[in-house]
N, C-alpha and C positions, 0 to 999 in steps of 0.2 A: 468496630461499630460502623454502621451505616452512616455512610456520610451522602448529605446533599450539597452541590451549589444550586442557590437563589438568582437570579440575576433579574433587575427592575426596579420597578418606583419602590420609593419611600416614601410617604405621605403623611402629612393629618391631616386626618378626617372630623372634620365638622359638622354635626348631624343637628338640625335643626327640623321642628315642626311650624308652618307657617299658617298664623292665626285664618281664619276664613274671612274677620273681618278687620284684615291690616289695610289700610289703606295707604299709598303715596304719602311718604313724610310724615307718615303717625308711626307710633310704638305699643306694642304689646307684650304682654306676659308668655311665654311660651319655653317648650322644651329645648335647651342648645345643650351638646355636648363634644365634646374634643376628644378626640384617642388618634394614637396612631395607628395608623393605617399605611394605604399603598396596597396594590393588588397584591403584587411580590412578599412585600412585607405582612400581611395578614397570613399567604401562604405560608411566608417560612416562620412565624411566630406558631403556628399550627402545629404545620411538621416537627418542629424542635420538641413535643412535648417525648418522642419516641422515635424520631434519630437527631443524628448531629448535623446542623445547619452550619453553612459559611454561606454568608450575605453578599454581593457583590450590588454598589448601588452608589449614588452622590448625593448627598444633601447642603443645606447652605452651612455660612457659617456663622449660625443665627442660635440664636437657646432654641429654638423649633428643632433644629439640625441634633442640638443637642440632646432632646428630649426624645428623637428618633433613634438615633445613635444606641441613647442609652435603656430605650424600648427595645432593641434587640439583645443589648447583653442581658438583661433581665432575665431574656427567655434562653439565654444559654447559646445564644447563638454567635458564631465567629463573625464579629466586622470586617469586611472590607471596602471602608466609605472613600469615598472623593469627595474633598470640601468644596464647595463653589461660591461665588462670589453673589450669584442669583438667590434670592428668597427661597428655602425650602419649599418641597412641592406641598401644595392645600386641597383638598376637596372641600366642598363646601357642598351639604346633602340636602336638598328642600323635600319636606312630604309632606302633602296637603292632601287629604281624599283619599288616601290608601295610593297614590301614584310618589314616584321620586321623581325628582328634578337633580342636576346634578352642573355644578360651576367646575372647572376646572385648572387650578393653574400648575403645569409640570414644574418652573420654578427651577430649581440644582437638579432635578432627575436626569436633564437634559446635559448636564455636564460630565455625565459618565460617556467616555467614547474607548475605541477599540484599543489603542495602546497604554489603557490603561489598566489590561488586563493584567493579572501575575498569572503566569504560566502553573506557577506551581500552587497554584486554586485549587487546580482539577487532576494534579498530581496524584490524589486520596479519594478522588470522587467516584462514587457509584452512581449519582443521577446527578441531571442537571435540569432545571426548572426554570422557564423564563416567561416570566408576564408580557399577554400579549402585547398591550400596552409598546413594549419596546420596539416593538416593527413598524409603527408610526409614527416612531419619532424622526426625523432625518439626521438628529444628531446622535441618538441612544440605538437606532438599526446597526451600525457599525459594531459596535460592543457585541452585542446584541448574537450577529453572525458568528465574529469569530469565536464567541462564547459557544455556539451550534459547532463549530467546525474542529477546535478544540476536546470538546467532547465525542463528538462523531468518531475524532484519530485514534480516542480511546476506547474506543466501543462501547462506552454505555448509553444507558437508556436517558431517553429529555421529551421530556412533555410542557406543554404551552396549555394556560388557561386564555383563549382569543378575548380580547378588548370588545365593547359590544357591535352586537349589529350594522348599524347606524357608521360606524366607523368603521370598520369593517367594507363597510359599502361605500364610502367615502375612498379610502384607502385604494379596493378598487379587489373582489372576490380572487380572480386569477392569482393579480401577483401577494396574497395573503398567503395561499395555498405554496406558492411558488418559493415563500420566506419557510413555509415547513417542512420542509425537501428531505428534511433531514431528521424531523421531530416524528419519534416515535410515541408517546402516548399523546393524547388529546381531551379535553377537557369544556366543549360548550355550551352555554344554556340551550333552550329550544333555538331561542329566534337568533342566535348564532348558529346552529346546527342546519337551521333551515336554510339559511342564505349560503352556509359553506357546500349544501347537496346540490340546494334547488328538489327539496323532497320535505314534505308535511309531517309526517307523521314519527315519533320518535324510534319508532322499531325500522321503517323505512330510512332513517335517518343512520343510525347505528350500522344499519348492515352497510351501507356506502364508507361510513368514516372508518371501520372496522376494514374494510381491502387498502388502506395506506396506513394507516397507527394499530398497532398492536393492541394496545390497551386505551381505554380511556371511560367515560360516560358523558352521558348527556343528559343534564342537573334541569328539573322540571317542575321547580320551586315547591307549592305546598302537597304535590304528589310524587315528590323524592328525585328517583334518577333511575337511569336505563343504564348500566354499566357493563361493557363489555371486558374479556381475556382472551382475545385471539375467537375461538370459535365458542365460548362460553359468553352465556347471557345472565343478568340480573337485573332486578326490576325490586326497587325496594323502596317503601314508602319513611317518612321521618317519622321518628316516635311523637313527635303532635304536631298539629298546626299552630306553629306561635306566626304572632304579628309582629311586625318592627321592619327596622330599614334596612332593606336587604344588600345595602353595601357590603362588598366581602363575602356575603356568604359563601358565593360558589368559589372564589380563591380557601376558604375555610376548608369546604368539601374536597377540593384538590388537595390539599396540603394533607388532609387526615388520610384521603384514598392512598396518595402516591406514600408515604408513608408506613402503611399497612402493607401492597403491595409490594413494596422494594422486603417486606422484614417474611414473605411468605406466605401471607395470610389469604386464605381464600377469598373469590371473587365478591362473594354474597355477602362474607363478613366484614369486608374493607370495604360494600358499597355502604353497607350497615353503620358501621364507624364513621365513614364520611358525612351521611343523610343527619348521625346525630352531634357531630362536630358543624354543622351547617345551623343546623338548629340551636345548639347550644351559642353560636356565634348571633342568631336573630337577639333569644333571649336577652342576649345584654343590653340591648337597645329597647327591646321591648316595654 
């Protein structure tokens, strides 16, 4: 069976709607909800429904840590945690207005580092998937590498969904590109695609990202995705426009693409699968 390694955060996700008329030091009624989450962790909860996931990731050693942990074997997927001493990682999701806001603390994510890797992870592995996320970290790049470098020895395929924009550009565009040296598919929204070209437009954008990654798409929220195979194009819309908090989705749409992909499945059909694995992942928040 197709095997993936995961490698990245583990999260929960806190989704919250923020009343319009909350004021400083008052309270209201509103929608909050808790799931686990984490980029990585959303992807490979995905992917596991149709191949076999091994996780690689740290959380605390906190019932959060615990409740993560046990969010991956649920879904069938192989652990391999590092407990830390640090509070498990949290999102915390604000949408007010149809926009997100978004708090972040990495928390244990940050406790996974490079000699902590088992060798024999990627003994069985046919891809390896790493949340961009990890090449920001100055503590979790280290893992991170030789997790790329490891698989690279083996020749298979690894793809990166990048962390957004905004960080991305923080980070600093060159050396982002310079951490994917090695990463053959690729996976990012518009306004990460745009900042990765320095190009507009999504067809404009593909054909650039498409001369250094093999495979990938470019996720373009309630009008689907632009997804490429080498010199094959698709363009496929999601079966409806749902509203909700668009945390994870595009990790969703990775997880089902790359998934589809590694099992054979045509370009069109696995951008197809992705767009309604993306949606289907709105829905629950919806």
């Amino acid at each position: 069976m197709t095997r993936i390694v995961v490698l990245g955060d583990l999260n929960l996700d806190v989704h919250a709607t923020h009343p319009d008329d909350l004021a400083p030091g008052s309270e209201r009624r509103a929608s909050v909800r808790a799931v686990p989450g984490g980029s990585a962790g959303t992807f490979a909860r995905i992917a596991a429904a149709d191949v076999a996931v091994t996780f690689v990731g740290c959380v605390g050693r906190d019932l959060v840590g615990d409740l993560l942990v046990r969010s991956l074997e649920i879904a069938g997927i192989e652990p391999f945690i590092a407990r830390d001493d640090r509070p498990s990682g949290t999102i915390l999701a604000l949408e007010r207005g149809g926009e997100r806001t978004m708090v972040c603390s990495r928390g244990a994510n940050d406790g996974l580092v490079a000699d902590q890797l088992d060798v024999g992870v990627f003994e069985s592995a046919d891809h390896l998937h790493i949340s961009g996320y990890a090449f920001l970290s100055p503590a979790q790049r280290g893992a991170a590498q030789r997790a790329i470098a490891l698989a690279a020895a083996r020749g298979i395929t690894i793809s990166v969904d990048p962390p957004p924009a905004n960080l991305i550009a923080t980070f600093g565009v060159d050396a982002f590109l310079d951490e994917l040296a090695d990463v053959t598919w690729l996976f990012p929204n518009l306004s990460e695609g745009q900042l990765l070209t320095g190009r507009d437009r999504p067809e404009a954008i593909v054909e650039r990202l498409a001369e250094a990654f093999a495979v990938g798409a470019v996720t373009l929220g309630a009008t689907g995705a632009l997804a490429w195979n080498r010199d094959e194009r698709s363009h496929v819309s999601p079966p409806a426009v749902v509203s909700g908090n668009p945390t994870g989705a595009g990790d969703a749409f990775a997880g089902a693409f790359v998934a589809a992909t590694l099992a054979g499945v045509p370009l069109a059909e696995a951008n197809a699968r992705a767009c309604a694995a993306a949606a289907n992942h709105l829905q629950r928040d919806a």
